[in-house]
PLY file of the C-alpha trace (Angstrom):
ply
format ascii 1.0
element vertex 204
property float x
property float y
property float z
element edge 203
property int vertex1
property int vertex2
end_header
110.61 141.23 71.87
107.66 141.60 74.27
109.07 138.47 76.06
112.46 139.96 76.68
111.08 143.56 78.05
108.75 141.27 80.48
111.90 139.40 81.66
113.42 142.99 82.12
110.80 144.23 84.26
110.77 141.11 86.50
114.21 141.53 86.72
114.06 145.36 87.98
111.82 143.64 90.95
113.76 142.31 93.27
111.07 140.88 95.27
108.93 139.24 91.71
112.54 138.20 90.72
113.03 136.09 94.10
109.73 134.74 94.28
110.03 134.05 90.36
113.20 132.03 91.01
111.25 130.41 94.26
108.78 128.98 91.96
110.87 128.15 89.26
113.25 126.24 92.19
109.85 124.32 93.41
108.88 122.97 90.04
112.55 121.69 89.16
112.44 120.05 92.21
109.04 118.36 91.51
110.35 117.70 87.88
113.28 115.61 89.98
110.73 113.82 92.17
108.68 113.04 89.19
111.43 111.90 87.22
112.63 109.52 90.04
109.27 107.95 90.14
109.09 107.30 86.41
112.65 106.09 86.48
111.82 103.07 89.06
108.48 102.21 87.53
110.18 102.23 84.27
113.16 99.47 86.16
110.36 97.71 87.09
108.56 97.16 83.92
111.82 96.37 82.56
112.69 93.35 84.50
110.25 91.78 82.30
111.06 90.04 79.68
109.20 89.72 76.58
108.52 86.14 74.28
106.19 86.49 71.42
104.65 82.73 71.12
102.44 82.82 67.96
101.32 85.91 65.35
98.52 85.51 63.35
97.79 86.55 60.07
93.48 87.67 59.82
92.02 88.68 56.43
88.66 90.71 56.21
86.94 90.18 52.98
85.31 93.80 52.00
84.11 95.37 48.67
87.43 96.20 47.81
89.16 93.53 48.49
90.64 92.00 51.76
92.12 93.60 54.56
94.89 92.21 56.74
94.84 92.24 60.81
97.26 90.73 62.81
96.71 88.98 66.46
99.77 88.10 68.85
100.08 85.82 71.56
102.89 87.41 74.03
104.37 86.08 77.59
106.42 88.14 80.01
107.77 87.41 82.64
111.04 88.31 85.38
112.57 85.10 85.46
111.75 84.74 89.35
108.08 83.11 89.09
106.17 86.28 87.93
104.64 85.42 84.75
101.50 86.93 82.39
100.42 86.45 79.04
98.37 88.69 77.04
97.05 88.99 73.53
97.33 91.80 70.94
95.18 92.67 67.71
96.18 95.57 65.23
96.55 96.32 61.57
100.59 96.26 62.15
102.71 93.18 63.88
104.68 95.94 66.02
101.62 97.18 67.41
99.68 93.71 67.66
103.15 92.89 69.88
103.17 95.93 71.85
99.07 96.03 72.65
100.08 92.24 73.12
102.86 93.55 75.91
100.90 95.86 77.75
98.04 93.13 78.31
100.50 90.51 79.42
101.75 93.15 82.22
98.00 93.68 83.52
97.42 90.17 84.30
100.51 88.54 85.87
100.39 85.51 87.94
103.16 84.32 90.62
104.17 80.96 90.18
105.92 78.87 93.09
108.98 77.44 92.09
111.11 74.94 94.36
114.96 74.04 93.28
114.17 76.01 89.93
111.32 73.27 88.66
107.63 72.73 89.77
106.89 71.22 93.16
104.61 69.08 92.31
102.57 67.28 89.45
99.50 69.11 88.04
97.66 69.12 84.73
95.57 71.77 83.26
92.86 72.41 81.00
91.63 74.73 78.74
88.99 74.50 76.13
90.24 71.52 73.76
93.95 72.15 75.25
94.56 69.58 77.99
98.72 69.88 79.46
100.70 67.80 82.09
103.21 69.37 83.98
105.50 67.77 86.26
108.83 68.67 87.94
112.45 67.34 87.11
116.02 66.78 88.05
118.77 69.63 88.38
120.20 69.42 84.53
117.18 68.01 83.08
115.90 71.37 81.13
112.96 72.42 79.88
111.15 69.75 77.82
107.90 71.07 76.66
106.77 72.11 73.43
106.85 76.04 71.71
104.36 77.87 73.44
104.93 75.73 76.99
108.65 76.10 77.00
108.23 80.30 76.30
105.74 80.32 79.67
108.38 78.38 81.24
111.25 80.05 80.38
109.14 83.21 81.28
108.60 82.29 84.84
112.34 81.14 85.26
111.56 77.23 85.43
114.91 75.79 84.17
113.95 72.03 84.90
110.64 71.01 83.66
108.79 67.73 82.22
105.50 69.11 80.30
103.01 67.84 77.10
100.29 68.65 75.90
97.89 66.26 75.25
94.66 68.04 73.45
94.75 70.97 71.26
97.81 72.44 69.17
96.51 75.67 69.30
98.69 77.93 70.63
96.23 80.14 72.73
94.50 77.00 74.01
98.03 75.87 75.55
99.37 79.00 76.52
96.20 79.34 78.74
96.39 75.49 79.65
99.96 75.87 80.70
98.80 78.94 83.18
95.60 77.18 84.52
98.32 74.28 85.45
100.87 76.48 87.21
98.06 78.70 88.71
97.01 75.88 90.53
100.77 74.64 91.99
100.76 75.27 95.76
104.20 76.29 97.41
105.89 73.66 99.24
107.02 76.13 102.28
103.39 77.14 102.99
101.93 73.54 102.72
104.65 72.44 105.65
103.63 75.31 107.84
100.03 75.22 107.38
100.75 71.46 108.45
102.65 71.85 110.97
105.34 69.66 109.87
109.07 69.38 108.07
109.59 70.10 103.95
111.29 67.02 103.73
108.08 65.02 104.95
105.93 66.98 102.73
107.50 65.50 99.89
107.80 61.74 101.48
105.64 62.18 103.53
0 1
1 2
2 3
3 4
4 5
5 6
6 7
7 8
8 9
9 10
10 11
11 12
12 13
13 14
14 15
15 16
16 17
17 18
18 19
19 20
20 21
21 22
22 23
23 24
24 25
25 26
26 27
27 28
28 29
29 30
30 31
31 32
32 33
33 34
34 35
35 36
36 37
37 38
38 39
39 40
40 41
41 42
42 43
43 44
44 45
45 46
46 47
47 48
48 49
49 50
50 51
51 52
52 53
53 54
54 55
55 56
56 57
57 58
58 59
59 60
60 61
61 62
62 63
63 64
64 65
65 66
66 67
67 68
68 69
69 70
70 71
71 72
72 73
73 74
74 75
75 76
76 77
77 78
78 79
79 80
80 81
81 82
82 83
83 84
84 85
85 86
86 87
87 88
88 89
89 90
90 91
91 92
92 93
93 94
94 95
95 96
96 97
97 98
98 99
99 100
100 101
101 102
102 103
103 104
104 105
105 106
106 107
107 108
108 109
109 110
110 111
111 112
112 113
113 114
114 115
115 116
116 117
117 118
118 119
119 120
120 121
121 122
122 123
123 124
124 125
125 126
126 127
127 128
128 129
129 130
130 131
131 132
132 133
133 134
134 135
135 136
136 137
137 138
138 139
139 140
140 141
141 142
142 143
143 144
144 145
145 146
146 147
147 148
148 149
149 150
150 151
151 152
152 153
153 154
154 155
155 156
156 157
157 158
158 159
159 160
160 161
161 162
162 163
163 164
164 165
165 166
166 167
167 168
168 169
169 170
170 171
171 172
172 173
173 174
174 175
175 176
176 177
177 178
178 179
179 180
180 181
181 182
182 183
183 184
184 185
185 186
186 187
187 188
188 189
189 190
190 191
191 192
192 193
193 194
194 195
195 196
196 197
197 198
198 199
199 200
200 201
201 202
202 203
């Protein structure tokens, strides 16, 4: 009740009624501009697309008994050679995914890609994981193991010749893979820095 007899006074002021409204009018139209803003950063987070490579079941042995953790190895990635992976730990597989998600999106890489493969041959290292990554033919696909082809697939590399040669682990080859592509220099950039045509880069 003391609400409405507050809106009744404003409302007997002509001039606190118009400056009410004035106000009211400037934060709607912040509100819109904020919303906006959110909208497009929201259409660019989802662009990415998620791939959940491994989850991991941990047990803690305690007094009582043992208590279960998970861990998740995610990759995201836009299809168009932007392309992160990131890991997740929680007490739920949801949230070991989603913590998972939002560390893949902190540290994404840009990949070069020429005719939707590699450009060139490169291996890559990691720990005891040890890849080889080298381009292919239109048609060929993505040959590569579980946790390769999701980084692939991530990054939008359609036609792809990869194996791993070390360890099966899946962290140690998700982190292989990237130290591989990391290291892939675009084709375009080469021939300029050179001086010369793309077609003699690649036969020199």
């Amino acid at each position: 009740m003391a609400e409405y007899n507050n809106n009744n006074r404003g409302g007997g002021a002509g001039g606190n009624d118009r400056g009410g409204n004035n106000r009211g009018g400037n934060d709607r139209r912040g509100n819109d501009r904020g919303g906006r803003g959110n909208d497009n950063a929201v259409q660019g987070e989802s662009d990415l697309k998620e791939k959940v490579v491994a989850i991991n079941r941990v047990a803690k042995v305690v007094k009582g008994g043992r208590r279960f953790s998970f861990s998740a190895i995610v990759v995201v990635g836009d299809g168009k050679g932007t392309v992160g992976y990131g890991l997740g730990k929680a007490n739920e597989v949801t949230d070991a995914i989603a913590k998972g998600i939002d560390d893949a999106r902190k540290n994404l890489v840009k990949v070069p890609l020429y005719k939707h493969t590699v450009p060139h041959i490169m291996e890559g290292k990691y720990s005891g994981g040890y890849v080889l990554v080298q381009p292919a033919a239109a048609g060929t696909g993505v040959i590569a193991g579980g946790a390769m082809r999701a980084v692939f697939e991530s990054a939008g590399i359609k036609d792809v010749l990869a194996k791993s040669k070390g360890s099966s682990n899946p962290h140690n080859v998700v982190k292989a893979t990237f130290d591989a592509l990391s290291k892939m220099r675009d084709p375009m950039q080469i021939a300029q820095a050179r001086g010369i045509s793309l077609a003699r880069v690649f036969n020199g």
